[in-house]
C-alpha positions in Angstrom: -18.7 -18.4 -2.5 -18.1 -14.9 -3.8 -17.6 -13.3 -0.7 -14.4 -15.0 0.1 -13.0 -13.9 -3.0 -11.3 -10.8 -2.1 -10.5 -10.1 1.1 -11.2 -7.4 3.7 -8.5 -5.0 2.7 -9.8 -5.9 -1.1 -13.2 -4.5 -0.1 -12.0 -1.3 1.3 -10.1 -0.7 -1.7 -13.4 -1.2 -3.7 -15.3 0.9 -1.4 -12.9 3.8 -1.3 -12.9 4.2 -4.6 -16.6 3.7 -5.2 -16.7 6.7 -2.2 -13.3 9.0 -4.0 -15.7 8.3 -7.5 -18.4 9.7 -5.8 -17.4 12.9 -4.2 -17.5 15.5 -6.9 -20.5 13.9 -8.6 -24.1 13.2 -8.2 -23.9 9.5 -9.8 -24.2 6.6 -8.2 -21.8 3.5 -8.3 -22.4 0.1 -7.3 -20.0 -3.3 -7.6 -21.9 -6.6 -7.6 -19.7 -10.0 -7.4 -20.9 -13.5 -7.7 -18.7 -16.3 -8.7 -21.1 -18.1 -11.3 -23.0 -16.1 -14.0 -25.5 -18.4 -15.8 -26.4 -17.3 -19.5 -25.4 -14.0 -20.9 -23.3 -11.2 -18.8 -25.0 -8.1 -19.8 -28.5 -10.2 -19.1 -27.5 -11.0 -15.7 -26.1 -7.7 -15.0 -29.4 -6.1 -16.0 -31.1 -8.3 -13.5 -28.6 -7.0 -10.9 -29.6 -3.4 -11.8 -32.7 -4.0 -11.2 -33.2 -5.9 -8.2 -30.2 -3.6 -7.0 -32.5 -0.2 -7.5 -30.1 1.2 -9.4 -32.5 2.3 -12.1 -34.5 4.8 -9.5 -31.7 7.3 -9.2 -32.5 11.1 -9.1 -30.9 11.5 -12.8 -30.7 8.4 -13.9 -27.0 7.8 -13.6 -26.0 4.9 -11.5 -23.7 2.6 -13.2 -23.0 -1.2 -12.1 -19.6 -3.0 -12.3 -20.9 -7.1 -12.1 -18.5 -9.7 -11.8 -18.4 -13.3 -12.0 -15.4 -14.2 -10.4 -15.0 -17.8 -11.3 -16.5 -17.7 -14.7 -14.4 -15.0 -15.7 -17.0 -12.8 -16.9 -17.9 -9.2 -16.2 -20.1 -6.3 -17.4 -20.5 -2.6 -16.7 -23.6 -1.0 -17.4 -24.4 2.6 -17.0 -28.6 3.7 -16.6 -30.2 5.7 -19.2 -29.2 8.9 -18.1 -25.5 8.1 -18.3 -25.4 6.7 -21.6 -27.0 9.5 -23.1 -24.2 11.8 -22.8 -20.9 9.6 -22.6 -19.1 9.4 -25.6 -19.2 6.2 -28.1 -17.0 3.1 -26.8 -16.9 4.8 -23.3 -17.9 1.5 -21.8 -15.4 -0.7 -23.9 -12.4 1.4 -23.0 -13.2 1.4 -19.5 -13.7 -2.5 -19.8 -10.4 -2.9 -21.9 -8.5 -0.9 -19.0 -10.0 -3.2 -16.9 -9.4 -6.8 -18.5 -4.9 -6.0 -18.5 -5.4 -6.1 -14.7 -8.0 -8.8 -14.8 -5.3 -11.0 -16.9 -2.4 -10.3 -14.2 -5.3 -11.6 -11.5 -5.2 -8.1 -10.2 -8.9 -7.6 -10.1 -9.0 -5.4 -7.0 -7.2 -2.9 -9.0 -9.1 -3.8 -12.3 -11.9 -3.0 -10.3 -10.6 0.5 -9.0 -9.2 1.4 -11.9 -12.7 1.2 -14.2 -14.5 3.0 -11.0 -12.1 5.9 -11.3 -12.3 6.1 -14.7 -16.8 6.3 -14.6 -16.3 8.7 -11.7 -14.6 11.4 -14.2 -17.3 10.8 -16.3 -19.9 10.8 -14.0 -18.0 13.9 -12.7 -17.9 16.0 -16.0 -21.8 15.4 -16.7 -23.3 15.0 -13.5 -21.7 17.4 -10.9 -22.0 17.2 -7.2 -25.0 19.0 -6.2 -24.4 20.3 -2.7 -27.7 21.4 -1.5 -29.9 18.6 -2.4 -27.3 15.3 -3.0 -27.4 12.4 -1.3 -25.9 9.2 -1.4 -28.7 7.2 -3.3 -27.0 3.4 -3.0 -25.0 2.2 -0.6 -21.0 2.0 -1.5 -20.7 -1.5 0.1 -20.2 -4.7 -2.5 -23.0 -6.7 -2.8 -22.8 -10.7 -3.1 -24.5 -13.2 -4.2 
């Protein structure tokens, strides 16, 4: 079961950083964990993204870290907006940041780490908006 793969200090460390990533910015982050991922990654993922909402943000910029734990797989996908105006192989470094920690089984901080790293972007092209931002998804890690 996914849920009992990182534990309740884990979480908060996700959380907090999916919250830190969102404070200057109007983007939207989500992490979703399961431990199985049957058939292609970025397929699944875009399945995720969908049933998650993600896709019916303001500007188009909500971008989904999915992980399957026990299959050792894991995608990031940024919407439409997003991808428009990050640079080329903005995904792949983040995801090559990401995989050193995931090899040391440090995937709390692989996690943080590649939600840091979207926040600055998400930062630089999609500015907090103080009169009319809101928090669009929730910052809580979905399972499934």
């Amino acid at each position: 079961m996914a849920e009992k793969l990182f534990s309740t200090a884990d979480r908060a460390i996700i959380t907090e950083a999916i919250r830190n990533a969102e404070k200057e910015t109007s983007g939207e982050i989500q992490v979703h964990i399961e431990s199985h991922c049957k058939g292609d990654v970025l397929d699944r993922a875009a399945q995720v993204f969908e049933k998650l909402k993600m896709h019916k943000t303001k500007y188009r910029n909500a971008v989904l870290f999915y992980l399957a734990a026990e299959d050792h797989k894991f995608a990031i996908l940024g919407d439409a907006g997003i991808n428009q105006v990050v640079p080329e192989h903005f995904w792949e470094n983040i995801k090559e940041e990401m995989v050193i920690h995931f090899k040391n089984r440090a995937f709390t901080e692989g996690l943080r780490k590649g939600i840091e790293m979207s926040g600055q972007q998400l930062q630089q092209h999609f500015p907090y908006d103080q009169k009319g931002d809101i928090n669009e998804l929730p910052n809580d890690i979905s399972f499934e």
